[in-house]
N, CA, C and O atoms as a MOPAC input file, in Angstrom:
PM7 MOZYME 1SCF
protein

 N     51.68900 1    18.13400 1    81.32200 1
 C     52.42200 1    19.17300 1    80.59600 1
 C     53.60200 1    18.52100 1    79.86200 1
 O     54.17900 1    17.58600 1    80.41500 1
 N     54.03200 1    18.98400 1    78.56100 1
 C     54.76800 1    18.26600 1    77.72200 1
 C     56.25300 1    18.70800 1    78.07700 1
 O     56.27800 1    19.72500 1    78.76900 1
 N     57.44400 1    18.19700 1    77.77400 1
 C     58.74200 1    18.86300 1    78.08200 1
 C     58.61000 1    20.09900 1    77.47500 1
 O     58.68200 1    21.20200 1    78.01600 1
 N     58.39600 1    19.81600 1    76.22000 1
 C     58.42600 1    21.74000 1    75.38700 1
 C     57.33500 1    22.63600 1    76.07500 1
 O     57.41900 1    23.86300 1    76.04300 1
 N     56.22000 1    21.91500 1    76.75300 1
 C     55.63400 1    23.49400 1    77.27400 1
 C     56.36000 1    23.81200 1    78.66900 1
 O     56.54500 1    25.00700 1    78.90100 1
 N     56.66500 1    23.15700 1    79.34200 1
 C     57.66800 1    23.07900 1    80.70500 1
 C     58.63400 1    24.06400 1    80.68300 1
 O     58.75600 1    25.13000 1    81.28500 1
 N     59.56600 1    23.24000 1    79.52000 1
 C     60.80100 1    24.38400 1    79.51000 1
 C     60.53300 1    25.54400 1    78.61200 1
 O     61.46800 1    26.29800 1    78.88600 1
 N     59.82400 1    26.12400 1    77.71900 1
 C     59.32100 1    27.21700 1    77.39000 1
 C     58.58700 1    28.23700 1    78.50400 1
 O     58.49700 1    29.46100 1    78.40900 1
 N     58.02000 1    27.26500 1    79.73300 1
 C     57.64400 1    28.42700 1    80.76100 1
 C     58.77200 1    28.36700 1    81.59500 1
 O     58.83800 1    29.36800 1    82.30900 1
 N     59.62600 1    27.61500 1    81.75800 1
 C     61.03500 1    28.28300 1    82.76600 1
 C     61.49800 1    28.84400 1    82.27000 1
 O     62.02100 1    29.60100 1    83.08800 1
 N     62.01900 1    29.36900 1    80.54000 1
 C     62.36100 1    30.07200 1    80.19900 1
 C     61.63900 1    31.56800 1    80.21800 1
 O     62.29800 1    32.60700 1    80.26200 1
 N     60.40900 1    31.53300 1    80.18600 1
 C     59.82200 1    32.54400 1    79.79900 1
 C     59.95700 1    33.17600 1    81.01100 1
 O     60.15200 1    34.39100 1    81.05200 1
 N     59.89000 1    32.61400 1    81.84200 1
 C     59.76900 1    33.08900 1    83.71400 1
 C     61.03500 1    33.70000 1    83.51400 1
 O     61.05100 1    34.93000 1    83.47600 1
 N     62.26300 1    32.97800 1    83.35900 1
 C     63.76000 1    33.60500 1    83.98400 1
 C     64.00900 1    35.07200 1    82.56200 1
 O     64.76000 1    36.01500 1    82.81100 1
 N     63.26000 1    34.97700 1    81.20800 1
 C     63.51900 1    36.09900 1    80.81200 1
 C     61.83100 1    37.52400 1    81.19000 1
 O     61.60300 1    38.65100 1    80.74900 1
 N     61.20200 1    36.76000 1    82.01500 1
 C     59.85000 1    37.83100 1    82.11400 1
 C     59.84600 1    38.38500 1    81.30600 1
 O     60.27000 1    39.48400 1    80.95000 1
 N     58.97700 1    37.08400 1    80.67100 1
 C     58.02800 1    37.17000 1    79.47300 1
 C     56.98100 1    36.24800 1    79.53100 1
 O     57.15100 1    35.31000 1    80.31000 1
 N     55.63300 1    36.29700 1    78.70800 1
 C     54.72100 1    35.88500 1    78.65100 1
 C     55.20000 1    34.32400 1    77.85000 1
 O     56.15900 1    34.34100 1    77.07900 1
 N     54.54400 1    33.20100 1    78.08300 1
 C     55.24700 1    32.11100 1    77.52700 1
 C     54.75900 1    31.90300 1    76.10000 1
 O     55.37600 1    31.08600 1    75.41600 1
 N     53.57100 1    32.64300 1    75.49400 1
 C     53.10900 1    33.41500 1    74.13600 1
 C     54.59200 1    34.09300 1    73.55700 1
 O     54.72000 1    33.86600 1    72.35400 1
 N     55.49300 1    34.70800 1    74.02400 1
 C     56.82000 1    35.27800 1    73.45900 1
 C     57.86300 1    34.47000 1    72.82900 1
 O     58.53700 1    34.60400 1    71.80800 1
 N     57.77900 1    33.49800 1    73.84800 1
 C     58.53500 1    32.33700 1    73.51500 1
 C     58.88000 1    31.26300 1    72.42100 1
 O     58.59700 1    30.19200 1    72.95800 1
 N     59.35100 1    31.01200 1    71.15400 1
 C     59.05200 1    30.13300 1    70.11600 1
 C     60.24800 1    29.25900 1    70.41300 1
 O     61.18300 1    29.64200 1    71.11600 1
 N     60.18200 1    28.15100 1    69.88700 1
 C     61.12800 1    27.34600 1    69.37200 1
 C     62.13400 1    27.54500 1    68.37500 1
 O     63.02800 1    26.76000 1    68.05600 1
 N     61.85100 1    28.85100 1    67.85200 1
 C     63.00000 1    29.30900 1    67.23000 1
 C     63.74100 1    30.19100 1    67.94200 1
 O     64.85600 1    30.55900 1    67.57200 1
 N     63.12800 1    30.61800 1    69.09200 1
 C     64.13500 1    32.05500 1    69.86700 1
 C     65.51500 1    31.84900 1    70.35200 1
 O     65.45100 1    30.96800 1    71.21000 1
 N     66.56600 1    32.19500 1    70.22300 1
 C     67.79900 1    31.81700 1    70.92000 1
 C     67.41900 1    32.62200 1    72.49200 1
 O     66.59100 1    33.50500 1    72.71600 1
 N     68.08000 1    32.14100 1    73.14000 1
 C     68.00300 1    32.76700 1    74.37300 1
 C     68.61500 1    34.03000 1    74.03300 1
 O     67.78100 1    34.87300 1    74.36300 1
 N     69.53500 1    34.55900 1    73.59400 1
 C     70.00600 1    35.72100 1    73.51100 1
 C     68.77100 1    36.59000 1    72.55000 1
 O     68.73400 1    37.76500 1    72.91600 1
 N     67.92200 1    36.33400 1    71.59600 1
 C     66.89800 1    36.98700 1    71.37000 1
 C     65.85100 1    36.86100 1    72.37500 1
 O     64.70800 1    36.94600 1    71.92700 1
 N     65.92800 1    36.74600 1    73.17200 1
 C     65.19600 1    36.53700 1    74.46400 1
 C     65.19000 1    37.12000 1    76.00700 1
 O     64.46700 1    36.98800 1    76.99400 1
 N     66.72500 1    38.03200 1    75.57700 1
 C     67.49800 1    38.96300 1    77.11400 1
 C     67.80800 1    37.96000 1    78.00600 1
 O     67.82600 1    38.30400 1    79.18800 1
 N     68.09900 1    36.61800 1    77.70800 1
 C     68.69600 1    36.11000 1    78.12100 1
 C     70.17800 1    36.27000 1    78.24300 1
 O     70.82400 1    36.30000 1    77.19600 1
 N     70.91100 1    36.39700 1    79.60000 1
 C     72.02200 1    36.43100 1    80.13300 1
 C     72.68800 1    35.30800 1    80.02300 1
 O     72.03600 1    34.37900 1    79.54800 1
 N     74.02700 1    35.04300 1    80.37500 1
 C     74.88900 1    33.83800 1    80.93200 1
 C     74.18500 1    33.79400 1    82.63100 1
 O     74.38500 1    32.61300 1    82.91800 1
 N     73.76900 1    34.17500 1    83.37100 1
 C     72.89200 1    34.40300 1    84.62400 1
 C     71.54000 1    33.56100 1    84.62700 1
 O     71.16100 1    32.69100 1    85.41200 1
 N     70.99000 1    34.05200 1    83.59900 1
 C     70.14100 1    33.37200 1    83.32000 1
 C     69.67300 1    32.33500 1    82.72900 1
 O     68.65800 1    31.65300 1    82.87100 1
 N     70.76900 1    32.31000 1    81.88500 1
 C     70.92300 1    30.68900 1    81.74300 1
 C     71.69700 1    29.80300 1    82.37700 1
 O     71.71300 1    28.64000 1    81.97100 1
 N     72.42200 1    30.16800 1    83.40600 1
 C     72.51100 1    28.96600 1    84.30500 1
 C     71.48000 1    29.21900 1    85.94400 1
 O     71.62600 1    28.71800 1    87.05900 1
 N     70.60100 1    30.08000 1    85.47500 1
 C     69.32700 1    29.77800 1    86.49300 1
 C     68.09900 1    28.82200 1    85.49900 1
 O     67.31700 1    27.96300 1    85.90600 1
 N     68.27600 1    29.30400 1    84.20900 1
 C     66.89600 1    28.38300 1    83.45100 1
 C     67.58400 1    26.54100 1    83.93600 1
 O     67.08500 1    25.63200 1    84.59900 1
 N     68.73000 1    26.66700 1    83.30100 1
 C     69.52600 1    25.58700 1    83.46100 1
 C     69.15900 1    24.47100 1    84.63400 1
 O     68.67700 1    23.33800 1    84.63100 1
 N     69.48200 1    25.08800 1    85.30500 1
 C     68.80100 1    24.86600 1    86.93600 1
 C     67.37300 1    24.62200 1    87.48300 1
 O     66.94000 1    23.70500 1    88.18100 1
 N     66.81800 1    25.62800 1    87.00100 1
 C     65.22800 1    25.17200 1    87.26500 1
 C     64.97500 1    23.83400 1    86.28000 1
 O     64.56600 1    22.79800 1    86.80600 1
 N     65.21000 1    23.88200 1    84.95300 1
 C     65.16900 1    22.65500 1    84.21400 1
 C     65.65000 1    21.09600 1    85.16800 1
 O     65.02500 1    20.06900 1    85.43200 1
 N     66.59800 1    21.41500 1    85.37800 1
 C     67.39600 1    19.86200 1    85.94000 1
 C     66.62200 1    19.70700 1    87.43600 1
 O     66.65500 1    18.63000 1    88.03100 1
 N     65.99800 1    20.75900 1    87.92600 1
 C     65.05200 1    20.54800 1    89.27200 1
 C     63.48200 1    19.71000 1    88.72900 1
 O     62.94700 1    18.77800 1    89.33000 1
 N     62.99400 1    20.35100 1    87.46600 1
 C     61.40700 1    20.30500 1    86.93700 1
 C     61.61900 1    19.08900 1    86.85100 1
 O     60.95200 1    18.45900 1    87.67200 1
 N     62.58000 1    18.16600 1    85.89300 1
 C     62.92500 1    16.79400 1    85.33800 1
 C     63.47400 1    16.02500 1    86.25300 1
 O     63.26000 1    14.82500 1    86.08100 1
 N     64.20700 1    16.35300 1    87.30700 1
 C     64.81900 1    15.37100 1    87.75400 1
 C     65.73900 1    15.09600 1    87.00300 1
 O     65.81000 1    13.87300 1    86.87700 1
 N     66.53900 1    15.66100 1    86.39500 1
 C     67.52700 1    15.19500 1    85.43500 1
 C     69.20100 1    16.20100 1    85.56000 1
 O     69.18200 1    17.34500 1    86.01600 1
 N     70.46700 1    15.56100 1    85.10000 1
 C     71.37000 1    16.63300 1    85.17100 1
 C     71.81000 1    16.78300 1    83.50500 1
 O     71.85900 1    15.94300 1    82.60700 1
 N     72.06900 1    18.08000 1    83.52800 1
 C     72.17700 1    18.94900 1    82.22500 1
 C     73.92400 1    18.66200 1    82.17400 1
 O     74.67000 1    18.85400 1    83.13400 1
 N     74.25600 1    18.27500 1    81.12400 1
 C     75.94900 1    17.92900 1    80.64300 1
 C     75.83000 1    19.64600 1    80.20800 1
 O     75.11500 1    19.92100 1    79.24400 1
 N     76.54600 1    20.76800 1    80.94600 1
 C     76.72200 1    21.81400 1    81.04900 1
 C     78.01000 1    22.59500 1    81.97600 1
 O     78.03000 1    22.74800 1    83.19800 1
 N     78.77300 1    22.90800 1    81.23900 1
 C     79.84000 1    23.65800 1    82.21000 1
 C     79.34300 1    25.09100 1    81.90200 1
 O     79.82100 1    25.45600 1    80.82700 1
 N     78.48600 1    26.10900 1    82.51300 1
 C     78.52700 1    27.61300 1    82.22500 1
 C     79.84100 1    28.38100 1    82.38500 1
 O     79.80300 1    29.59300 1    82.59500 1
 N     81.12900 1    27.64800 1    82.28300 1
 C     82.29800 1    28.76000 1    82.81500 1
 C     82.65000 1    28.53900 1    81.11500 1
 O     83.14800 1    29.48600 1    80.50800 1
 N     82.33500 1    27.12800 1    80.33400 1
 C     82.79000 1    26.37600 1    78.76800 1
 C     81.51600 1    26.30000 1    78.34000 1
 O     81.21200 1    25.13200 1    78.09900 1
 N     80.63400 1    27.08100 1    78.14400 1
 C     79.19800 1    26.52600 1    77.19000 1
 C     79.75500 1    26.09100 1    76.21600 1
 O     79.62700 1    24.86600 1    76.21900 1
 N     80.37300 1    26.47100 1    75.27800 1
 C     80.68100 1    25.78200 1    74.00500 1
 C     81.77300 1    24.35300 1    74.03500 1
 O     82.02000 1    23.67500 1    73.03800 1
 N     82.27900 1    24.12900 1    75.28700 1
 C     83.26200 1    22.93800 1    75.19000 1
 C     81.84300 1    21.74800 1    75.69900 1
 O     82.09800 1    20.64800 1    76.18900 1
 N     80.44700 1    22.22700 1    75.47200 1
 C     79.25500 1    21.41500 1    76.35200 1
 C     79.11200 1    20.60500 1    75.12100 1
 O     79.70200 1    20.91100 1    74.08500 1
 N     78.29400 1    19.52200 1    75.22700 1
 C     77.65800 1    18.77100 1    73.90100 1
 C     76.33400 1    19.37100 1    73.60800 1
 O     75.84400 1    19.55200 1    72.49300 1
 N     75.68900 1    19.72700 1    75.06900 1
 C     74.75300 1    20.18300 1    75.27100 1
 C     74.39100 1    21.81100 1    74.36000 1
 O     74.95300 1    22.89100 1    74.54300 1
 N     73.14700 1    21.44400 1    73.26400 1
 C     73.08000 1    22.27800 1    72.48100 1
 C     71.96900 1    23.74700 1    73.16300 1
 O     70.86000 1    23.65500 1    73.68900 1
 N     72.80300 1    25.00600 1    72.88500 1
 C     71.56900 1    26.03700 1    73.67400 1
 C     71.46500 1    27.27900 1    72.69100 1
 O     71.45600 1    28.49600 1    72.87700 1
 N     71.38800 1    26.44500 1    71.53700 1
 C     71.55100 1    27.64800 1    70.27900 1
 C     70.36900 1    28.20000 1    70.19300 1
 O     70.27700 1    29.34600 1    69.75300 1
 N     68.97800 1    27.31400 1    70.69500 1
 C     67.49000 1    27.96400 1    69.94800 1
 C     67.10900 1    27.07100 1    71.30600 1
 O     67.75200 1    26.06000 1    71.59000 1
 N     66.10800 1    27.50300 1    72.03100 1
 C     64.67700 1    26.48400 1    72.54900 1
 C     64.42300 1    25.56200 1    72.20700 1
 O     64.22500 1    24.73000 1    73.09200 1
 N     64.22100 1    24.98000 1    70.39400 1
 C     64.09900 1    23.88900 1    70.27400 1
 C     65.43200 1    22.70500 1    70.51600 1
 O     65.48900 1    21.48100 1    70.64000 1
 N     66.25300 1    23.64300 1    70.50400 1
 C     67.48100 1    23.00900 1    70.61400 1
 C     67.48400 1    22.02000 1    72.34500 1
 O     67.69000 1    20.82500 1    72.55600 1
 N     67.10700 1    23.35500 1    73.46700 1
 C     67.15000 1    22.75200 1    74.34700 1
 C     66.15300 1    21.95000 1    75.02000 1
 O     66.31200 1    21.22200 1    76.00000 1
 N     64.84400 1    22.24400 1    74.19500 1
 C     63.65500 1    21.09400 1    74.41800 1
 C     64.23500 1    19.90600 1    74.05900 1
 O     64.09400 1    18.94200 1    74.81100 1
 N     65.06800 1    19.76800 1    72.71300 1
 C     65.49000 1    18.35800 1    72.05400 1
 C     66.14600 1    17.56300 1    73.28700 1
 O     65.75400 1    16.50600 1    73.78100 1
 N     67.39000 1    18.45200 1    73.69900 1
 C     68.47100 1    17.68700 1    74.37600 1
 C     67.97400 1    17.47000 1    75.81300 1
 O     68.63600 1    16.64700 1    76.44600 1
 N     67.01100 1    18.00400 1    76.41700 1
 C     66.21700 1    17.85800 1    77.42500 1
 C     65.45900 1    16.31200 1    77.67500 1
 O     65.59300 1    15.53100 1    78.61800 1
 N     64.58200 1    16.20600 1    76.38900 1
 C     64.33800 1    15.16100 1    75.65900 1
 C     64.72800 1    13.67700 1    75.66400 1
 O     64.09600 1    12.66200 1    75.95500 1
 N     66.08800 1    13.91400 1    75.20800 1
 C     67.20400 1    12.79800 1    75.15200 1
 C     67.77600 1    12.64000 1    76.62200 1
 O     68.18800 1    11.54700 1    77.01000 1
 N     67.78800 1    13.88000 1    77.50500 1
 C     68.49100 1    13.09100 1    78.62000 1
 C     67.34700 1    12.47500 1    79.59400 1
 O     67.55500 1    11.52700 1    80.35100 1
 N     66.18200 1    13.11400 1    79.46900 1
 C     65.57800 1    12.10900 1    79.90500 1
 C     64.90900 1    10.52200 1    79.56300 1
 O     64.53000 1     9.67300 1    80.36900 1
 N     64.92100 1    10.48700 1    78.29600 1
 C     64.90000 1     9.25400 1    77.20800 1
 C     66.29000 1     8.64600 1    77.96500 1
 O     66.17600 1     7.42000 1    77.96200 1
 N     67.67600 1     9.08600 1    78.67300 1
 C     68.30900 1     8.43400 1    78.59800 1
 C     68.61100 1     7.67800 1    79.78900 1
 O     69.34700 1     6.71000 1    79.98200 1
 N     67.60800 1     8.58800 1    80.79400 1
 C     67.44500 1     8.27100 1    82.39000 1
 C     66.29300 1     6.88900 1    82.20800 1
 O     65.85200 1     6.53600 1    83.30100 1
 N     66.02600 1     6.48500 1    81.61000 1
 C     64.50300 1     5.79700 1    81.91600 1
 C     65.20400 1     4.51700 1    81.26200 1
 O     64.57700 1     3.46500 1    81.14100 1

C-alpha cells in the first residue's frame, strides 16, 4: 500500500467516510474534520509509519508541517519518512 492510499484511509476512517470521498484536493475541514480529529488522524499516521509528525495541535499554524489539503499531508508524510531512512 502506497503512503497516499494509507493516509487517505486514516483519514477517511477518522472523518467516516468511504476512502472513494476522499481526494487529494479535500482540506480536512471539507471533510468534517475537527481539531479532534486531526490530532487523532495525526496519530494514527505517526503509528502506520513509524514516524513523528513536527506538529503542535495547541499552534497548527506555528507547525512547518503543511495540513492545508491531503495532498499536502501525503507530501510532508513523504519527506519525513524520506528523512528517517
Amino acid at each position: 500500500m502506497s503512503v497516499q492510499d494509507k493516509v487517505i484511509e486514516i483519514i477517511a476512517e477518522q472523518a467516516v467516510l468511504e476512502t472513494s470521498d476522499v481526494t487529494l484536493e479535500s482540506s480536512l475541514e471539507d471533510l468534517g474534520i475537527d481539531s479532534l480529529g486531526l490530532v487523532e488522524s495525526i496519530f494514527a499516521i505517526e503509528e502506520a509509519f513509524d514516524i513523528s509528525v513536527p506538529f503542535n495541535a495547541n499552534e497548527p499554524t506555528a507547525s512547518d508541517f503543511d495540513i492545508s489539503s491531503v495532498a499536502s499531508i501525503v507530501s510532508g508524510i513523504e519527506k519525513l519518512i524520506a528523512e528517517q531512512t
